[in-house]
N, C-alpha and C positions, 0 to 999 in steps of 0.2 A: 794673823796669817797662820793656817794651820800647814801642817808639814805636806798632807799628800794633795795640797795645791800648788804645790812647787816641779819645775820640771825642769829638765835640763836645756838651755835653750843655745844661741849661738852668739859670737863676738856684734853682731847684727840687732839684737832684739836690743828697745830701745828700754825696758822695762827689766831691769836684771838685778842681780848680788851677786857681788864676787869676795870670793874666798877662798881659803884653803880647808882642801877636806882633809881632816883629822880621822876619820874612823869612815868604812864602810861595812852596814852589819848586811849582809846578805843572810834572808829569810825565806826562803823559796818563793814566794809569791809576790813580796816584797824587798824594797832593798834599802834599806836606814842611811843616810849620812848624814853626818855630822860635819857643821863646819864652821869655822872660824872666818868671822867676817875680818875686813878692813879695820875697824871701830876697836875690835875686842867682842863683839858681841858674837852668840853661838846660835845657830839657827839648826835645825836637824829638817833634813828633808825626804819624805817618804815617796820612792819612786819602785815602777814597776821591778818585779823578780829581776827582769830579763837586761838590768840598768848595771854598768862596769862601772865604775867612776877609777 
């Protein structure tokens, strides 16, 4: 799974991860998060500039 195939999707979508985000790096174009699955495990997800988390 690479990062910027990840997107933010809704309580709906039958195909998710849930977690808690740890860091959001805003990059103007880009926006990094990082998060902390269920597991322990860390996933980082690269979504557009224009993404809040």
């Amino acid at each position: 799974m690479r990062p910027e195939n990840l997107r933010v999707g809704t309580k709906e979508d039958k195909n998710k991860l849930t977690g808690r985000v740890d860091v959001a790096e805003m990059l103007g174009s880009t926006t990094n998060i990082y998060i902390t699955m269920k597991n322990g495990a860390k996933v980082v997800a690269a979504l557009p500039g224009d993404v809040r988390a």
